[in-house]
C-alpha positions in Angstrom: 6.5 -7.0 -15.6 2.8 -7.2 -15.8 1.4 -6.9 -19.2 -2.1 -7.2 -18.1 -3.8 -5.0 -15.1 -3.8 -7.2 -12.1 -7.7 -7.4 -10.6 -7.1 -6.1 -7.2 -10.4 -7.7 -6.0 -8.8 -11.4 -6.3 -6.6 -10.6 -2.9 -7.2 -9.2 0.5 -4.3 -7.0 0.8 -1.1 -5.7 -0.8 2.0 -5.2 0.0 4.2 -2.4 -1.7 8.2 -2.1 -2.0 9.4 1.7 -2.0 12.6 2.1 -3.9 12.1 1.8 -7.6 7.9 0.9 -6.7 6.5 4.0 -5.2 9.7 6.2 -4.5 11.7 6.8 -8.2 15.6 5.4 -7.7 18.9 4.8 -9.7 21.2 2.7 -8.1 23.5 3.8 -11.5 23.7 7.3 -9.7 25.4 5.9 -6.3 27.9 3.9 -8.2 28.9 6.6 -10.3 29.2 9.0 -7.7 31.5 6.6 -5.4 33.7 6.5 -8.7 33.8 9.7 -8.9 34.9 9.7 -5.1 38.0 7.6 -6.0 36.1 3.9 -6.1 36.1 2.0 -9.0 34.6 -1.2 -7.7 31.8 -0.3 -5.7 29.3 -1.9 -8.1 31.0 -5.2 -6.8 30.0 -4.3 -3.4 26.3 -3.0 -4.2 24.0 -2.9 -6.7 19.8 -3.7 -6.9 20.4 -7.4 -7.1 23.7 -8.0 -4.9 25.4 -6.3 -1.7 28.2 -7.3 0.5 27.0 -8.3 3.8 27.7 -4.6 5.8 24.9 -3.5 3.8 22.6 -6.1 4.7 23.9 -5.2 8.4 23.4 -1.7 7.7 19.6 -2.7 6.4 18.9 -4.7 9.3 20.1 -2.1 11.6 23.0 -4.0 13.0 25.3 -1.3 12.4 25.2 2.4 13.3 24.9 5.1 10.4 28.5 6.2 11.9 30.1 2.5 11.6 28.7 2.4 7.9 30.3 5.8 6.9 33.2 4.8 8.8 33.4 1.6 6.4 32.5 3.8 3.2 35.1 6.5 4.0 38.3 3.2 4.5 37.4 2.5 1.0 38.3 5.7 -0.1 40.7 7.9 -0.6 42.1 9.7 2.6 40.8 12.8 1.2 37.1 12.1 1.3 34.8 13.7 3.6 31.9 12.2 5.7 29.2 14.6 3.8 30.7 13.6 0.5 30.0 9.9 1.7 26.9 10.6 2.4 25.6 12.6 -0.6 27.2 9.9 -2.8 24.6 7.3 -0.8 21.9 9.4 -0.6 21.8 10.5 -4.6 20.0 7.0 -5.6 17.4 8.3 -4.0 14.9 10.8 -6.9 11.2 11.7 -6.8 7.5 10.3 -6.2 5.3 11.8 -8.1 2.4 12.6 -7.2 -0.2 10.5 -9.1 1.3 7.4 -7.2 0.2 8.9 -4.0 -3.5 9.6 -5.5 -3.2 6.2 -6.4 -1.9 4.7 -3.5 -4.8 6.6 -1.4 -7.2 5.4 -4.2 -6.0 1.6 -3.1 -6.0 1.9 0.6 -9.8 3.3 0.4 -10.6 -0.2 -0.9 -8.2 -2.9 0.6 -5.9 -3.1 3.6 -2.1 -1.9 2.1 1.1 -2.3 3.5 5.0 -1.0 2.9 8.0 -2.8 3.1 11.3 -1.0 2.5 14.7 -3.2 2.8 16.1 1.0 3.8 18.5 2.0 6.0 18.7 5.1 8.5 20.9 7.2 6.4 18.3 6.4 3.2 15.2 7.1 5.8 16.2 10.2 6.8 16.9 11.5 3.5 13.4 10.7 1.9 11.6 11.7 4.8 12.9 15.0 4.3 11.9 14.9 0.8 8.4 14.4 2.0 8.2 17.4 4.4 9.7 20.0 1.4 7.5 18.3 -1.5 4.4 17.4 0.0 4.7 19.0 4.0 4.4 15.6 6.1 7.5 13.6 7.2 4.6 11.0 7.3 3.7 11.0 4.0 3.7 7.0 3.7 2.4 6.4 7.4 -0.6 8.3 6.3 -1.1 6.2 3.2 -0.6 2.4 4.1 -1.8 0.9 7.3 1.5 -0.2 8.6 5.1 0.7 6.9 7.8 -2.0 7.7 11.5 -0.4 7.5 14.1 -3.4 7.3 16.5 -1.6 9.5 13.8 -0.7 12.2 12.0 -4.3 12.0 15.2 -6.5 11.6 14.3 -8.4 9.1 15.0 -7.7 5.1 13.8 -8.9 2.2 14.0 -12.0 0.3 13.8 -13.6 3.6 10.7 -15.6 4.5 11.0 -13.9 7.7 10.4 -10.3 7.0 7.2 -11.3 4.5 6.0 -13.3 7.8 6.1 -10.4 10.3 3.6 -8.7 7.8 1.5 -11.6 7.5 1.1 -12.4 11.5 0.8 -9.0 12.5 -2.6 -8.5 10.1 -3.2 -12.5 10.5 -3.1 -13.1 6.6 -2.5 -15.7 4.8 -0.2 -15.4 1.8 -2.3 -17.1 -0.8 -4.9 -13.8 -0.4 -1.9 -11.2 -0.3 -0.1 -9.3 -3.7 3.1 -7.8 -3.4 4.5 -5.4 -5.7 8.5 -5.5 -6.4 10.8 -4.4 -8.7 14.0 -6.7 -7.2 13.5 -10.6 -8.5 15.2 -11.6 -5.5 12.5 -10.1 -3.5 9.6 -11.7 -5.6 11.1 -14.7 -6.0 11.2 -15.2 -1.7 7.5 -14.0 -1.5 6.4 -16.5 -4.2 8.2 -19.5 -1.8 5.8 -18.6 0.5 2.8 -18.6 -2.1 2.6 -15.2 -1.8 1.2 -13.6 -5.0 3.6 -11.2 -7.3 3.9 -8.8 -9.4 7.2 -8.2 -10.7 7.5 -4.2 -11.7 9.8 -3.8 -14.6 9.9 -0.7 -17.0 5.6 -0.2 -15.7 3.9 2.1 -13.3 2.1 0.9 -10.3 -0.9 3.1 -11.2 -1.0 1.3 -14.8 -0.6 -2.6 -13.8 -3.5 -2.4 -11.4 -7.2 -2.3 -11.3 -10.7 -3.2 -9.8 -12.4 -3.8 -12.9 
């Protein structure tokens, strides 16, 4: 958590998370709703600071949408339907209002600002058409940032050094001049290994932990 503004003008660029940054979330919602699906124990398997390693396949886009259901469903009960799998999965997923997009637009007028999403295509899908029935654009971010990295259409995922460096070489940065906004500690904690600058988000909002002043 910041507790004072960050000065925007002391790096070249920023780098913004969605989930829980920009994009509201509660993983809380998922879990509860795969209980209620006949799963105690899914919080063993995923949550915002651990996840077995299908989702990390599933983020990466190893795996097909259908293989990950398929894997969802054979931890249920042989009731459970493929839409109910999915709207358990999707329900995480709430708002973004839309004085973070002023303010995201607000940024990007005055330094170059990236996204990078460790999402998956089931999770893609579903905001992107949030964005078309709240604001009208399924391109709603694209039209924002400069570039948006999506784990699962880039292959690389977040703590690792890897996905930061794709960022970094594609816009020839270097990390010391570069912020990045996060509200997973893993995530901030790989960035800072590569002397990345960090801010980690906790119980703030993006449009009241940074200025220009």
């Amino acid at each position: 958590m910041s507790k004072v503004p960050f000065n925007l003008s002391e790096v070249k660029a920023v780098i913004f998370d969605l989930g829980g940054v920009i994009l509201n979330l509660d993983y809380d919602l998922t879990i509860n709703a795969f209980k209620e699906l006949g799963q105690d124990s899914f919080e063993n398997l995923y949550t915002q600071a651990n996840q077995d390693a299908i989702f990390d396949k599933y983020e990466t886009g190893q795996i097909s949408s259908n293989e990950f259901i398929k894997y969802l469903l054979a931890l249920l009960p042989p009731n459970c339907k493929e839409n109910e799998v999915i709207s358990a999965w999707n329900v995480m997923l709430l708002d973004l209002p839309k004085m973070r997009i002023d303010f995201l637009k607000e940024v990007a007028l005055k330094l170059p600002t990236f996204l990078f999403s460790n999402t998956n295509e089931l999770h893609y899908q579903s905001f992107k058409k949030y964005f078309e029935k709240e604001y009208g654009t399924l391109n709603l971010l694209e039209d924002i940032f400069e570039q948006c990295y999506y784990s699962h259409l880039v292959g690389q995922r977040k703590p690792n050094a890897s996905a930061f460096n794709v960022v970094l070489k594609d816009h020839n940065l270097k990390a010391n001049e570069v912020l990045f906004i996060d509200d997973s500690i893993q995530h901030i904690e790989g960035a800072q290994k590569l002397g990345i600058k960090t801010i980690h988000l906790v119980d703030s909002d993006i449009c009241d932990i940074l200025t220009f002043s």
